[in-house]
C-alpha positions, 0 to 999 in steps of 0.5 A: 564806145563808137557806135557799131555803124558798117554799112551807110546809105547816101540818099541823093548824089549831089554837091553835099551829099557826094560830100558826105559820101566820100568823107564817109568812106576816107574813114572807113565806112562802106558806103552806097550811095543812092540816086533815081537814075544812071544819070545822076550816078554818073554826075556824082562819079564826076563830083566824087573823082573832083573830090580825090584831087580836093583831099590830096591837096587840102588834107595832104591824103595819099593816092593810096588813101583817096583811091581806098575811100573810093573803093569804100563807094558803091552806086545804085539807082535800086533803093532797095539794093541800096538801103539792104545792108545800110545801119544808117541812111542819111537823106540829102534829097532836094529841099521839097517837103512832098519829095521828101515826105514820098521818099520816106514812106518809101524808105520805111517799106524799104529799110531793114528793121535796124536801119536809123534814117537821118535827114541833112535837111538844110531848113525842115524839121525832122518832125516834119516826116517822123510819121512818114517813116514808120519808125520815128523813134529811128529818125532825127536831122544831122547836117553837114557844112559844105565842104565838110573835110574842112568846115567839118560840123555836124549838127545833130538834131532830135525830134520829141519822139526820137530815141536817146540811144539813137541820138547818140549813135549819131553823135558818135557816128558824126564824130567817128567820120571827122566830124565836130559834132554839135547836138541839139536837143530841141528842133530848131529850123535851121539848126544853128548854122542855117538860122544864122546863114539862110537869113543873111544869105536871104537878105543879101538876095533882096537887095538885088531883086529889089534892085538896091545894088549889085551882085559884086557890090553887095559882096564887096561890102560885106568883105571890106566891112566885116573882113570875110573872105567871100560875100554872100554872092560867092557863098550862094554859088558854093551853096548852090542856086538851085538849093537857095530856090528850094528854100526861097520857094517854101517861103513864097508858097506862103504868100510873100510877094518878096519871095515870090519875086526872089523865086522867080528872078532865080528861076528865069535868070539863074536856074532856067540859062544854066547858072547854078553856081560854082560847080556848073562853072556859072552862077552869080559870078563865072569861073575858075576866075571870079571877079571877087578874086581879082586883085582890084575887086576891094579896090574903088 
């Protein structure tokens, strides 16, 4: 039986969570989205109208389709108008344990009593904020791949105190909005999919702040050597730079003289001029024409 989800709640309005707001609503579900001012709404109106022309072209959807997902959106710098009908609120906040953590207590105030939160955090446990919520039983992770209408995973993770039957409505729900859904049933930072990516994604990054090689040289390995179509560069601008500075930043607030300079190269040299990766049309490469598109890119 498919979980009796209606109402969704998207915290956040950036790449991902506009993502997870728009697949959303193509199937049917109502959904508000959820921001901390008319700024960030108008950037997510901007992301979202994109996202219309994407599944035209990459799921063949009608006008008529992309146009009544649209009408499935509503937008709100109010939590509380946002969150008051919501079944489910799933969190797509920045990677900052304090923000995090401030929205939740805010949130568990807030929701109606029936309300499930989930968090798409890329690397922190749910554990992390279970007692922040006050609802702990109604809380665990499910988390998304970029570009979720076609590397349509959701990994939907527990914490101890989570409870099964809401688990499962999770699953259901992930399945219900297109999603291959992958449950695990022990934390795991990282789930699956960032246990695997963060850290090459990481490493690839070290070998430009430690001055190794170059951008285009690193990605150019990496595609010749193993055959991907992107080096670990193009996906960090899919990613976002400023995402990939959040997670470097956890590590550097332990200590690591390695992170501390990744930080800070990634701040001056990326955050600080404006290069947040594709979406900003700047990151490790320019767009609409990156170098690693060129015909000679994998050439000598």
């Amino acid at each position: 039986m498919i979980v009796d989800y209606k109402n969704i709640a998207v915290a956040g309005s950036g790449v991902l969570r506009s993502q997870i707001a728009y697949q959303t609503a193509f199937k049917g579900f109502d959904v508000a989205i959820y921001d901390i001012n008319d700024e960030a709404i108008a950037s997510s109106k901007k992301r979202l109208a994109k996202l219309k022309k994407n599944y035209r072209h990459d799921l063949n959807a009608s006008e008529t389709e992309v146009d009544a997902a649209y009408d499935h959106l509503s937008f709100h710098t109010n939590l509380a108008e946002a969150v008051a009908y919501a079944d489910l609120v799933i969190e797509a906040i920045p990677e900052v344990v304090d923000i995090k953590a401030a929205f939740y207590r805010e949130l568990g105030k807030t929701a109606p009593e029936k309300t499930v939160f989930a968090t798409n955090s890329s690397t922190l446990l749910p554990s992390q904020f279970a007692e922040a919520t006050a609802r702990p039983e109604k809380f665990l992770a499910l988390h998304f791949a970029n570009t979720i209408r076609i590397n349509n995973t959701a990994e939907i993770m527990k914490h101890p105190g989570t409870a099964d039957e809401n688990f499962d409505d999770v699953i259901q729900f992930a399945e219900a909005i297109g999603m291959v859904a992958l449950p695990l049933h022990k934390e795991q930072a990282g789930y699956i999919l960032n246990s695997l990516l963060v850290l090459f994604l990481q490493a690839a990054e070290l070998l430009l702040v430690k001055r190794v090689a170059d951008v285009g040289t690193v990605d150019k390995t990496w595609m010749i050597a193993t055959g991907a179509p992107l080096g670990p560069f193009a996906i960090l601008d899919v990613v976002g730079i400023n995402t990939a500075h959040n997670i470097v930043q956890a590590k550097a607030a332990n200590g690591n003289p390695k992170f501390v300079e990744l930080g800070h190269m990634l701040k001056t040299e990326y955050l600080d001029k404006g290069k947040l990766g594709r979406e900003t049309g700047e990151g490790f490469y320019s767009y609409p024409n990156p170098a690693f598109v060129q015909a000679d890119f994998l050439k000598n």
